[in-house]
C-alpha positions in Angstrom: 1.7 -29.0 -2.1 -1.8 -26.9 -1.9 -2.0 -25.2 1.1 -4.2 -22.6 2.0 -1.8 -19.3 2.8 -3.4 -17.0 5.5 -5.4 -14.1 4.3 -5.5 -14.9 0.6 -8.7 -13.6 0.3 -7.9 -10.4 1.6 -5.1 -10.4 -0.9 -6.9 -11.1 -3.6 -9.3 -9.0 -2.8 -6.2 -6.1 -2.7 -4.6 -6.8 -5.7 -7.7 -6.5 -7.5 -7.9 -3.1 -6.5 -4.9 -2.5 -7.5 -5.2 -3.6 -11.0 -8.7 -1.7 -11.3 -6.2 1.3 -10.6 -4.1 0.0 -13.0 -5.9 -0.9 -15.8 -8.0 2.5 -15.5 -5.0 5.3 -15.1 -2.0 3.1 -17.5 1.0 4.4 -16.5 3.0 7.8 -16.7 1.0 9.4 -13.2 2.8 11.1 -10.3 2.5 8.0 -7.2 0.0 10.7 -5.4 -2.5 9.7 -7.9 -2.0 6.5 -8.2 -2.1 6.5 -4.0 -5.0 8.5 -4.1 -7.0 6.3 -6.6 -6.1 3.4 -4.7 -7.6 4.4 -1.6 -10.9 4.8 -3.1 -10.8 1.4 -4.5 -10.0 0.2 -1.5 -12.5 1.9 0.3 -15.3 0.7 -2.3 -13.8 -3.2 -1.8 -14.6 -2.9 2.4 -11.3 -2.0 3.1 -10.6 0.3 6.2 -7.5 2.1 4.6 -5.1 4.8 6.3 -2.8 6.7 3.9 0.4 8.0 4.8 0.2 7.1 8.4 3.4 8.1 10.6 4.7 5.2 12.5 7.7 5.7 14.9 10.1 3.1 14.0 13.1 2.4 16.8 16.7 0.9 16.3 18.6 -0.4 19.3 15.9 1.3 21.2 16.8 4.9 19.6 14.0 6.5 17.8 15.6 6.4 14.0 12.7 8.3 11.6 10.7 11.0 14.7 7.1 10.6 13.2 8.3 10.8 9.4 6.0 8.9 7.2 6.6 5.4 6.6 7.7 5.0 3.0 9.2 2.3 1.0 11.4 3.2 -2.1 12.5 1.7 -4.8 16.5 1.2 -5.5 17.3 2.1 -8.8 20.6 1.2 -10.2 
């Protein structure tokens, strides 16, 4: 099966910025710099990019996070 998925260009176009970020910093860089670096690859690809942005995010109609950013963390184990 070879279906098209929806917005694979704009994903490809993403993940190459990301390994341009990559493959120019390595590893061992607070995420700041690697968020920063990012959204000036993004930016140079055409990309209209927000960093950081607050979103209000609501459970059982009960605001949960008032305005914190939006963040997603690894588990470690």
């Amino acid at each position: 099966m070879n279906e098209k998925l929806l917005y694979e260009d704009l994903t490809e176009k993403s993940i190459k910025c990301f390994y341009k970020v990559y493959d120019a910093l390595g590893e061992g860089f607070l995420e700041s710099v690697y968020e920063k670096a990012l959204m000036i690859e993004l930016e140079d690809a055409g990309f209209k990019a927000e960093s950081q942005r607050s979103l209000n995010v609501y459970y059982k109609g009960l605001l949960v996070n008032f305005g914190e950013k939006l963040e997603f963390k690894r588990r470690v184990f």
